[in-house]
Every structure is written in structure tokens, then in C-alpha cells.
N, C-alpha and C positions, 0 to 999 in steps of 0.2 A: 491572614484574615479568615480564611475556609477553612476550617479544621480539618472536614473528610479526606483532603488530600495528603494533610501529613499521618494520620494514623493508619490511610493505606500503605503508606511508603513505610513508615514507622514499623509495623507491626509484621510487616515480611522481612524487615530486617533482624528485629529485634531478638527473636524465639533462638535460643540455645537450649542443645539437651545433651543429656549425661546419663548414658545408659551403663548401669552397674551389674554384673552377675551376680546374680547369688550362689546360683548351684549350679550344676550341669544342664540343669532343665527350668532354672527359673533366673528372674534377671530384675533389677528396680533400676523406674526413669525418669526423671526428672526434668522436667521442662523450667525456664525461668526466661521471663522477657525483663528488661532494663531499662526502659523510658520514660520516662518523670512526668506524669501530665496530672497535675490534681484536679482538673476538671473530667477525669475518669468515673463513672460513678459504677462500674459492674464490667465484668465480663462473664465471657460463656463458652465452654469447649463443647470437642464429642471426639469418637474416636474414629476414624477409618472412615471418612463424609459427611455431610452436610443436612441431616434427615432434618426438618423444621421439628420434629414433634422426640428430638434423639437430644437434644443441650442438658447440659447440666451449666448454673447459672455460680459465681464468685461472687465475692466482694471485691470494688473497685482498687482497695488499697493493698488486695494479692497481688505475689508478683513472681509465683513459680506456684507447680505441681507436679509432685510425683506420687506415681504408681507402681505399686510392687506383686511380686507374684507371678511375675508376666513370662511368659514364654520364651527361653531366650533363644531360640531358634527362629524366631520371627518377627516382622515388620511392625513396628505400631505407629499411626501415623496422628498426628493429633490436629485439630481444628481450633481456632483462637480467632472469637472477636469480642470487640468491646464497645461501650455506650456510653455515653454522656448524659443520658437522661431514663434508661431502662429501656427505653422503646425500638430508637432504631439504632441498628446494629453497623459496624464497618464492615466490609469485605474478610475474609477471613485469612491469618497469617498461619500457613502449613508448615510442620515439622516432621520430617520419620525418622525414626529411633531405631537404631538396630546392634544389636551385641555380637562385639568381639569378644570372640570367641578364644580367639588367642591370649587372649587378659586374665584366662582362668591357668594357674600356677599347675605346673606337677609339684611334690612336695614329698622331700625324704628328712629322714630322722635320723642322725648318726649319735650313739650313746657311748660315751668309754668314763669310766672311772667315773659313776653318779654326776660326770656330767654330759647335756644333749644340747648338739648342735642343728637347727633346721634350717634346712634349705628351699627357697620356694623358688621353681624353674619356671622362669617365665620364656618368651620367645626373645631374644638377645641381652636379658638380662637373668641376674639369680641375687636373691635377697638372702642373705647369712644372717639369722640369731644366733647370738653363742652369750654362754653365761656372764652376766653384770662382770663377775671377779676378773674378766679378762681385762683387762686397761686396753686403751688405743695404740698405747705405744707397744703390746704385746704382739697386737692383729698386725701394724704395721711392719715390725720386725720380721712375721713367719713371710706375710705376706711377701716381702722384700726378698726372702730364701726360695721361693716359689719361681721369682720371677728372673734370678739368676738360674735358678735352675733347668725352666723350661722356656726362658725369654718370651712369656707371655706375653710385654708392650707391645712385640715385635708382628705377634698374633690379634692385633689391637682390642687386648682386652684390656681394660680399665677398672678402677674401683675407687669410690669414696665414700668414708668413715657415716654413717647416720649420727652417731654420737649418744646411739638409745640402745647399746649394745648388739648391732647390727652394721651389717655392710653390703653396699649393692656393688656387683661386678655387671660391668656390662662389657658385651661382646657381637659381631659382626650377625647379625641376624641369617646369615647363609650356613650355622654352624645350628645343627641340628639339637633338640631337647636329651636325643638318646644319647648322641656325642656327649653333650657337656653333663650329663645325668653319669657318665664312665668317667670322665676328667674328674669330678668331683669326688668320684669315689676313690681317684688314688692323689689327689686332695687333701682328703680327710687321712689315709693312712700313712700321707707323712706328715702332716699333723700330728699325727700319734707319735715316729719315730721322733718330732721337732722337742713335742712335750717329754720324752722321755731322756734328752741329750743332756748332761748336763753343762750348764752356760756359767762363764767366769764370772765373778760381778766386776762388774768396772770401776775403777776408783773415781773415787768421789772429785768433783771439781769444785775446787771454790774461788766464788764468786764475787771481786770486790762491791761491795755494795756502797754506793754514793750518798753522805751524810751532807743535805744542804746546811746555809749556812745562813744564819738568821740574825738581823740586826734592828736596831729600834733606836729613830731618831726621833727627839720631842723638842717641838718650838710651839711657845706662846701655850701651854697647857693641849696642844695637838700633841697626837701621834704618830707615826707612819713606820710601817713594819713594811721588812725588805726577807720574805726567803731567796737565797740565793741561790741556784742548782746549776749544774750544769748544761748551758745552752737556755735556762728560762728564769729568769728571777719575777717572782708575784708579790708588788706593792698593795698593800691594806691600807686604807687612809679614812678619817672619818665621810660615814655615808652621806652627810648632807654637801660636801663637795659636789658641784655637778659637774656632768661627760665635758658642755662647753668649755667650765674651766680648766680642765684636765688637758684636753687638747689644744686652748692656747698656751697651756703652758709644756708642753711636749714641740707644739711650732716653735715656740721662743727658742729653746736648745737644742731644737735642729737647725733651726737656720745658725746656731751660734758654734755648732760640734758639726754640722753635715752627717748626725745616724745612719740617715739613710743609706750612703755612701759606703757604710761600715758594718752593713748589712745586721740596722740594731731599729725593730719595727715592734709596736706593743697591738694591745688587742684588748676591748672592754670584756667582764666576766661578771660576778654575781654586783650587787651595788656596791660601790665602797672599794672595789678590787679593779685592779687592770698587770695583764700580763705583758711584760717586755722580754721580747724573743731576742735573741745575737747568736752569731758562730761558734761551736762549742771549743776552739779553740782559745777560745777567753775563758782564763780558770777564773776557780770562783775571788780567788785571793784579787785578781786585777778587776775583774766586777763590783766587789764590793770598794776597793778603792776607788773606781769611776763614780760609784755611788752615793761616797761621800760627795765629791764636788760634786755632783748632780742637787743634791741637796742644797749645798753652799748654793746653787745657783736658782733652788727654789724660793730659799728665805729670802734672795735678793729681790724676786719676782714678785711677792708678796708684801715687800718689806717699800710704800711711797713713796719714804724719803731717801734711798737707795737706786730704785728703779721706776722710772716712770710704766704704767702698765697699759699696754696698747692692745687694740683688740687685732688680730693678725687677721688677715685677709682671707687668704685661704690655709687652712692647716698644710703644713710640709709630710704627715704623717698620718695618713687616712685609715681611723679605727675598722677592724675589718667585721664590720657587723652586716647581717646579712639582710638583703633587699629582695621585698615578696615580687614576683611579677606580677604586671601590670594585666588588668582581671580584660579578657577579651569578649567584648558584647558584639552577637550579632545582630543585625538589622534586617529584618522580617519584614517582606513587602507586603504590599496592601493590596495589589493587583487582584482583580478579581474580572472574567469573562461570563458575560449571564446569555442565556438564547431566551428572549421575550417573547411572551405569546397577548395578543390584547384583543378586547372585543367590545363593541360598543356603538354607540349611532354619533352621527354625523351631521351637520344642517349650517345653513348659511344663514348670514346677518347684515345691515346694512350699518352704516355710520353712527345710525343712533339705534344700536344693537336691537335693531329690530328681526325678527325671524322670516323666511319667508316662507314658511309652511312644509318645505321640500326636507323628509330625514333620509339620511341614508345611511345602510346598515355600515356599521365599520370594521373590517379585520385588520391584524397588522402581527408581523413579525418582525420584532427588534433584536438587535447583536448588539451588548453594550459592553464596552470597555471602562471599566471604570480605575479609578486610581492608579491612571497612568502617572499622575502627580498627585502625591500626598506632602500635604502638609498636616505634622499631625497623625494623631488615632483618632481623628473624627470629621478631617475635610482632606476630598479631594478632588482632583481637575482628570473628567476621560472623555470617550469618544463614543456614539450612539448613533447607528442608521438603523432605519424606519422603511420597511416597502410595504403598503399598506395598498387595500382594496377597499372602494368604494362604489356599492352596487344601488339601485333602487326602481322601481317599476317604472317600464319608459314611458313615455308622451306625457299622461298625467302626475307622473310622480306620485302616484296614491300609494296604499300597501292597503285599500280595500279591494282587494282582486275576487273577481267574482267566482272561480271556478278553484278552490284550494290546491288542487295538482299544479296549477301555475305557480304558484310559492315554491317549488322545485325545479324550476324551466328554466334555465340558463338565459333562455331567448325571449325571456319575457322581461331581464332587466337591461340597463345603460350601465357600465362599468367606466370606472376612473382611476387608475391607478398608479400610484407616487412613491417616489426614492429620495430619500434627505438624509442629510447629513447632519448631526448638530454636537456642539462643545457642550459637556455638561458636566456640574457642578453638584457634589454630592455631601449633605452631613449625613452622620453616623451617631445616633442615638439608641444604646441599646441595641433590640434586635431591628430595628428600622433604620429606613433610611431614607433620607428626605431629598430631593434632585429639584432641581431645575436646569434648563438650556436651551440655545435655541441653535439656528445653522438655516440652511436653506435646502431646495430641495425641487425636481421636474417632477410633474405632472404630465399624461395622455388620457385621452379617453373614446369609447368607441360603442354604438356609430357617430360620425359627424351631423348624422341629421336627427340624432337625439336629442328632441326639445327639454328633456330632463336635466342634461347636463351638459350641455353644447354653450351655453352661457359662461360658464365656469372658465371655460378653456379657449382664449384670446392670441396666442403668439402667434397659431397658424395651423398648416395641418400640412401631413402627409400620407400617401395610398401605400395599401400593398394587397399587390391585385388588385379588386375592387371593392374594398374595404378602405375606406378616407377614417382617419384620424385624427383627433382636433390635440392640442397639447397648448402647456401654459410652464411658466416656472414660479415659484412660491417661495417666499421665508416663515420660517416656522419656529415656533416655540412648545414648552412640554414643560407642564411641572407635574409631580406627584409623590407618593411617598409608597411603598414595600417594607410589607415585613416580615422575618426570615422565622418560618417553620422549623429550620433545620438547616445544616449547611447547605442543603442541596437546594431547599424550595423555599420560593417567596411567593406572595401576595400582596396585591394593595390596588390601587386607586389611581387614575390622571387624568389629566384634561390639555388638548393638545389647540393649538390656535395655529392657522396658516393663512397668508397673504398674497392671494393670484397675483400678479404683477401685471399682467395686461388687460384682465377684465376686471382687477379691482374690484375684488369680491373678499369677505373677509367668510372665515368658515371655521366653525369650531366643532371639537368632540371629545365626549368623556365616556371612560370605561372600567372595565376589570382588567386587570393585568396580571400573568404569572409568570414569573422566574423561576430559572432554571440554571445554578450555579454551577461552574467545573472550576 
């Protein structure tokens, strides 16, 4: 429901960076955050703190920057927040960048007979270029003599082909640059001695090559074409056949042959096409004779007055066609804790809402829980207490006090003040929100011989010290509506009603109220 809290959380997770050398003394960084929020309309970095008058400002729909040139001997730290509206910003998500050093290659050149072989030495690994004309299977043959030679696996070096006429060896990073910068170079010259050997050619192998075998059966002006191969034969049949029919009739002569059993399973492929797989010790010659009666026992299937055609319950032969996973929605609470601040006046009424002259000023601080039950994105059911202070000038209850410094006297007013609990009920329109509820709730007030408010408060009283206290209990109600500035702040309006229960006074109050969402 609060946005502020997932883009703090969001935005210190989100920051990856990628710090690239360039030279020995310069380096480029790239920052990139990855979180999806279209209601982003701007961000804003800086480099190394947080200056107000230091941002440089984005567009909302960026989503990395890099910086080049940069020092690569040194730290860069970047600052990252964003806006929803341009205005106010989130908390900011920090990144430091700093370059490995190790990641910049030594690099030698070995040259023989117009052709050059490079090598770039990295810290446990070495990248080999060597001329296109080399084939794979050239690298992997020397490479093969190398390692009888000097049982490199053994020394856990490794290597795999790039395929772009290079190859990377990699090796225990405890084995120093200088080290394998010497290995490499009596590497290369038996390299030389390998290229200069002369090699027998090998005689040629050949290779039977498997000619499937292809047949073409035609009923009623249809076609159906069988390549036959080993281990797969692919029936062709006209495209407007459907999959349902294909697979009742694949049930029919399984349950009548048991396929399955005989490890003989098919699979759908373009329209009009379906592959039947079997063990390749079924030559094609007894394939294609099962194929014939396969057919014989299609025309039967097809054919009314022959075979009656039933629809099969479940296929015996399930097409192995693939199923997307099932898409996983999370559920996003609505909860939301506000600290209520209210301020307003106060006054009594009788039965036939008559006033009786007496206002008194009214503060109050609320703690509301709302959408502790949600029904919905726009009702829900939470929990709300109220301690509120209700003060006004004693004896006469006036607020024409004659001397202005009394307006600041603590001891010049009657206090009353009340703890309630109430269920409240909340729509959500827009940036507003509309409540009602009510609960109940004690009341005290003090002195007892305050004719200003000693009426109010019936249950009884009690001393501490010499200080008597009157108190009462009340049920109470509250409606009003707020509306949200921003995640954090609201504003609005209410009007509050309570019911003494032993002096039976009815009392009402309306104010301003501000929230304060976490």
C-alpha cells in the first residue's frame, strides 16, 4: 500500500556495478539497478555524498550509468535516489566501485613463419589467439602432446576451445605470472618442434551412412507418408486431421498391440506430422511391415461399418508436448501503521443537541492500524486508540481571561483526559480515505472540585496525595476522511462523538488531523 517502504528496501538491493579497466591508470563503471516500477518518474545520482545543491537528475525510464576515465586506483562511490512525482525523493541506494587490478593482462607475442600467436596472462588464467588456419582439432592434438608430456591435468591446469580461434587455460592461481610467462615460452618452442614433425595422415574411415526408407499409403483420395529410419519413423498425414483424432486413434492400437510395453511412444511435431520413436533394434524392414498392419488397422478405425468409433477415455499414449508453468502471483498486503496527531475544540450537548456554552480545546494522539482485514483494494477492517486531552479555564469555563499570560498557566485550566479503543472501517478512494468506527473508552479528570468539568465525570473518584480525581467510562465514535500528500503524509478532517455513561452527557468534537505513515 506505501510505496516508501519498498523502494527503500528495493533500491539498496537493487545497484550492481561493473568496474572495467581501461589502462593502467584509468578504468570505466557502470552502475545498473533492475526493478520494474512504472510509476518511477526520475531519478538522481552524485558521486562520493549526498551534497543537496551536488545531483545530477535522469529520466525515470533509465536503468544503469556508466562513467569512464576514472581512476583506477581509486574508490568511487555512487548515490542513487528516485521519485514518483519529481519532488520527493527516497532514501538513497549506495554503491562503491573499485578496480581489479589483477584483471589487467601481461601480454606477449610469439611470431614464427608469418604466423603470431598472443597470449594474454591473466592471474590463474591465459587467453591463446593463434591463426583462424589452425582447426580445433589441430589445438587439441598439440595440446594432447603437452600434456603427456608434462602431465599438466595433474598440475590442475585446464583448458577450453573458445571456438573464435582462441583458447583459455586456466591454472591454480598460487602459480605466479612470471612462472607461467617461462612455461609458456617453452610452450611455444615446442610448438615449433610439434609444427615442424612430420605426421602420417591417417587413413580414411568410412562411414556407413543410414538411407531411410519411405512409403506412401493412399485411402479414399488421402495420403499418409511413413519415413522409416532407424529408431524413428515420421508419419505426414493430411493437415486438417486433428491432435484429438490422432490420439484416439494411437489409444485404439495401444490398448489392442500394448506399444507401450514395447517401448514404441510417438510425439506431435510441425501440423500434419507426428514422430513414433521404438528401440533401434527394430530394423527398418520389420517397421515398415508393423506399418503396414498399422494402417490395416487405421482403415478399420475409420471405416463405420467395420468398426464402431468410440471416443477412448483416457489416451494410453500421452503426446509429449510441453506444459508452461503455472505463473506465481504474489499477494501484497495492505497493512498500513499511521501515528495521528489531531487538534480541535470540544463542547457538550444535551438530548435535543442543545450546546451548553462550555468549549474546550481538544489535542489528541492516535496509533491506527488499519487493514488489518482487507477485503479488496479498497475496504478494510483495523484497530485505532485515541489519548486525547481536554483542557479549559476553571470555574467559569470562559476563554475571556483577563490577564493574557494566564492563556499559558497550566493552573489556570480543569483537564480531562481519555484512552479508547475503537474497530474502524476504512474505503480507499484514490489518494483518500474515508473511516468510520467506534469502541469505547475511560475518562479522568482533575481537580475534583472543578466546577468546569466535575459534571462530566460520574463513576467516582480517587486521591493521590491530596489531589482527588473524578473519572467516568464512555463509548465513542469517529468518522472522517485523509488525504495522502505522499506516502508518508496525510491530511484531512473528523468529528469525534462520546457518551459519559454515568453522568449521561453526550460531547462532541471536530478537528484537523495529520498523519504520519511507516
Amino acid at each position: 500500500m506505501k510505496k516508501m517502504q519498498k523502494v527503500i528496501i528495493a533500491l539498496t538491493a537493487i545497484l550492481m556495478m561493473l568496474a572495467v579497466p581501461l589502462t593502467a591508470a584509468e578504468m570505466s563503471v557502470r552502475w545498473s539497478w533492475a526493478l520494474d516500477d512504472p510509476d518511477v518518474t526520475a531519478y538522481r545520482y552524485q558521486m562520493g555524498g549526498e551534497n543537496p545543491e551536488g545531483w545530477t537528475e535522469l529520466s525515470g525510464d533509465v536503468s544503469s550509468l556508466e562513467l569512464s576515465g576514472l581512476d583506477a586506483s581509486a574508490e568511487y562511490t555512487l548515490y542513487l535516489q528516485r521519485s514518483y512525482d519529481g519532488k520527493n525523493w527516497s532514501p538513497s541506494a549506495v554503491s562503491t566501485a573499485k578496480a581489479d587490478l589483477d584483471a589487467v593482462p601481461d601480454v606477449r607475442i610469439y611470431c614464427y613463419a608469418d604466423y603470431e600467436l598472443r597470449a594474454e596472462i591473466y592471474t590463474g588464467s591465459v587467453i591463446l589467439s593463434y591463426p583462424k588456419a589452425v582447426s580445433d582439432a589441430d589445438a587439441i592434438a598439440f595440446i594432447a602432446t603437452e600434456n603427456e608430456k608434462y602431465g599438466l591435468s595433474e598440475l590442475g591446469v585446464r583448458y577450453e576451445l573458445n571456438g573464435d580461434g582462441s583458447a583459455t587455460f586456466s591454472y591454480p592461481v598460487t602459480i605466479s605470472r612470471e612462472t607461467v610467462i617461462a612455461e609458456l615460452d617453452r610452450l611455444v618452442a615446442d610448438l615449433i618442434e610439434y609444427l615442424t614433425t612430420p605426421v602420417e595422415e591417417p587413413v580414411p574411415v568410412v562411414v556407413p551412412v543410414s538411407v531411410p526408407l519411405v512409403k506412401e499409403y493412399s485411402y479414399a483420395g488421402y495420403t499418409l507418408t511413413a519415413t522409416i529410419d532407424t529408431g524413428s519413423t515420421l508419419l505426414v498425414y493430411p493437415a486438417f486431421v486433428t491432435d484429438d483424432e490422432v490420439n484416439g486413434f494411437f489409444a485404439y492400437v495401444n490398448e489392442k498391440y500394448d506399444l507401450a510395453s514395447l517401448g514404441v511412444f510417438y510425439a506431435f511435431g510441425e501440423a500434419g506430422e507426428v514422430t513414433v520413436s521404438y528401440p533401434e533394434i527394430y530394423s527398418k524392414e520389420t517397421v515398415a511391415a508393423e506399418l503396414d498392419k498399422l494402417v490395416a488397422d487405421l482403415i478399420a478405425y475409420i471405416t463405420p461399418a467395420a468398426v464402431p468409433v468410440t471416443e477412448p477415455e483416457v489416451p494410453a499414449v500421452i503426446p509429449l508436448t510441453p506444459i508452461a508453468p503455472a505463473e506465481v502471483v504474489e499477494d501484497e498486503s495492505l497493512f498500513a501503521f499511521s501515528l495521528l496527531v489531531r487538534g480541535g475544540v470540544l463542547s457538550s450537548f444535551d438530548d435535543t443537541f442543545t450546546f451548553d456554552g462550555r468549549i474546550f480545546a481538544d489535542l489528541g494522539l492516535g496509533f491506527d492500524f488499519s487493514h488489518l482485514i482487507s477485503a479488496g483494494e479498497n475496504f478494510g477492517i483495523g484497530l485505532r486508540s485515541d489519548l486525547d486531552l481536554n483542557f479549559l479555564p476553571k470555574e467559569t469555563g470562559k476563554w475571556n481571561l483577563e490577564n493574557p499570560l494566564d492563556y499559558f498557566n497550566v493552573f489556570v485550566y480543569g483537564e480531562m483526559v481519555s484512552l479508547d479503543l475503537k474497530v474502524m472501517m476504512e474505503f480507499t478512494a484514490g489518494p483518500a480515505d474515508i473511516y468510520i468506527g467506534g469502541g469505547a473508552g475511560f475518562a479522568i479528570g482533575n481537580p475534583f472540585d472543578n466546577p468546569a468539568i466535575e459534571d462530566y465525570l460520574a463513576l467516582g473518584t480517587f486521591d493521590i496525595g491530596k489531589v482527588r480525581f473524578s473519572m467516568d467510562w464512555f463509548a465513542s465514535a469517529t468518522a472522517g476522511v485523509r488525504f495522502y500528500t505522499s506516502d508518508l503524509f496525510s491530511i484531512g478532517a473528523e468529528v469525534n462523538y462520546r457518551y459519559m455513561v454515568e453522568s449521561q452527557k453526550h460531547m462532541g468534537s471536530a478537528g484537523i488531523i495529520l498523519g504520519f505513515t511507516f
